[in-house]
C-alpha positions, 0 to 999 in steps of 0.5 A: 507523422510517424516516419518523422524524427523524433528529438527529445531533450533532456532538462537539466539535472545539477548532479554529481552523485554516482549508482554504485551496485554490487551485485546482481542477483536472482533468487530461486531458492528462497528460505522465509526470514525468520527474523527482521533483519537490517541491510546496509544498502538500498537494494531494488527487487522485482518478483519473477514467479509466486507468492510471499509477503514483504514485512516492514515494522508497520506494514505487511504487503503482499507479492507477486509476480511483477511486484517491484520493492525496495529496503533500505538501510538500518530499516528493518525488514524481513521477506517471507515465502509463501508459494514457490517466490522466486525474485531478483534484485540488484544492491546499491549504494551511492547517493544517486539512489536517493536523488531517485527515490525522491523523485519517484516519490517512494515512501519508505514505510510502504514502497512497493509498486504492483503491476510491473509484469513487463519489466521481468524479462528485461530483468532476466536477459539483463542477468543472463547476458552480464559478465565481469566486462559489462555487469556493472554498466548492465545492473546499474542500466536495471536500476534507472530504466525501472525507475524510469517508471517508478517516476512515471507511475500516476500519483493519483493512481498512488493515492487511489491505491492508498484510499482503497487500503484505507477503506478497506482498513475501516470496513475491517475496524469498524468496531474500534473505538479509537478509528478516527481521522488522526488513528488513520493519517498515523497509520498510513503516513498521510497529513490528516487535511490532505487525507480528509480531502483526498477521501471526500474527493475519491468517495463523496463522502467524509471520512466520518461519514463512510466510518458511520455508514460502515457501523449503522450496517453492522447494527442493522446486521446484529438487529436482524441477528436478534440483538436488542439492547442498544447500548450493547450494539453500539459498543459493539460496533465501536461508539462510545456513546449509545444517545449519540449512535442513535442519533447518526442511525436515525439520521441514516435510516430515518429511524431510531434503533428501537424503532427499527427494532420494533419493525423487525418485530412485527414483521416477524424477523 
C-alpha cells in the first residue's frame, strides 16, 4: 500500500476571482497600537515569537506563538504587545479572500485560530527565499496553503472552543442579573436554539442549569464565610428574586438557605 500511486481530484470550483497580495511582511519590532485603527485590506497574520493581545470592538484574544488571525477591511482593530511579539503577515485584496473566508468558516468578530506551530517555518523559508521574480506567487502560496487548514480545522473543535469561552464567561459573571441565554448568544454571535442545544450536548446540562449550579456554589461559599441574610446573598450572586433562589438552592441541595444556614450553625461553622 504505501508504494501505490496516489491520485486525488479536485471538485469543481466555479471561480474567476483572483488573490491579489501586496506585501509580505515579518514584524520584529512591534510597537502596541494605541489606538483602534481601520485597514483597507484583508491582511493574514501568523505570530512567530511572544506574547500580545489582538482587540476587535468586542472581543479581546490573546496571542501567541503559532496563532493564525486575520482583520479585515473598515472593521476596527488594534494589536497590542505584551512580551517581545514578533509576527508575519501578508496583505490581500481580491474577492478570492472572501470565497476563502467563507469556506473555512471565519467569524469576523473573532477570527483567530490557535495552535498553527507548524506553519511558522513554512512562513519564514517562504519570506526568505522570495525576490521581486517570485514574491508574488510565494505570498499568495502562504495565503491558500494556511487556509488549507483553516478549512480543514474540526467545526466541533470550533464549537468546543467557543463553549469553554462560554463557561468560562458564566463562571466569571455568575453575579449578573441580566446573564441569560439571549445576553450569551449576543455576545458570542451564536443563534440562541443553536447555542441552547450545542451547550446541553457538550455539558449534560442546560445552559439554566450550569448558571444556577454556578450561583448556589457562590451561595454555599458566602454562607460558610458568615453571611446569613438571604435575600442579600441572592442579590449577590445574581437573582432578582429571593423566594425563587430558594427554590432552585433547595431543589440542589435538598435544603432551604436557612436551612443550610441553621446546619453550618450548629456545626460550629
Amino acid at each position: 500500500m504505501a508504494n501505490e500511486n496516489v491520485c486525488k481530484f479536485v471538485p469543481a470550483r466555479i471561480t474567476n476571482q483572483t488573490i491579489d497580495t501586496k506585501n509580505f511582511v515579518y514584524e520584529k519590532n512591534m510597537e502596541s497600537f494605541k489606538k483602534f485603527k481601520i485597514i483597507a485590506a484583508t491582511i493574514l497574520y501568523i505570530v512567530v515569537e511572544g506574547t500580545g493581545e489582538f482587540h476587535t470592538q468586542s472581543h479581546v484574544m490573546k496571542l501567541k506563538p503559532g496563532t493564525v488571525f486575520l482583520t479585515f477591511p473598515s472593521l476596527p482593530f488594534k494589536i497590542i504587545n505584551d512580551g517581545d511579539l514578533k509576527y508575519m503577515y501578508v496583505t490581500t485584496l481580491g474577492l478570492r479572500m472572501n470565497e476563502l473566508i467563507k469556506r473555512a468558516e471565519i467569524q469576523r468578530e473573532k477570527p483567530l485560530f490557535e495552535n498553527f506551530d507548524f506553519l511558522i517555518p513554512y512562513w519564514q523559508d517562504a519570506l526568505s527565499n522570495a525576490d521581486d521574480s517570485n514574491l508574488d506567487l510565494i505570498s499568495e502560496s502562504i495565503v491558500t496553503y494556511t487556509f488549507s487548514f483553516l478549512c480543514k480545522t474540526d467545526k466541533s473543535e470550533k464549537a468546543s472552543s467557543v463553549l469553554l469561552e462560554i463557561k468560562k464567561y458564566i463562571d466569571d459573571n455568575y453575579f449578573d442579573k441580566s446573564l441569560s441565554l439571549n445576553n450569551l448568544s449576543e455576545k458570542f454571535k451564536y443563534n440562541p436554539k443553536y447555542l441552547s442545544a450545542l451547550f446541553k450536548k457538550n455539558f449534560s446540562m442546560g445552559h439554566c442549569e450550569y448558571i444556577n449550579q454556578i450561583r448556589v456554589q457562590r451561595a454555599c461559599e458566602l454562607m460558610d464565610r458568615g453571611f446569613r441574610a438571604v435575600k442579600e446573598i441572592a442579590s449577590m450572586i445574581g437573582f432578582n428574586d429571593s423566594a425563587y433562589f430558594a427554590k432552585v438552592f433547595k431543589k440542589q441541595l435538598l435544603l432551604t438557605p436557612k436551612e443550610y444556614i441553621a446546619q453550618n450553625n450548629k456545626d460550629g461553622k
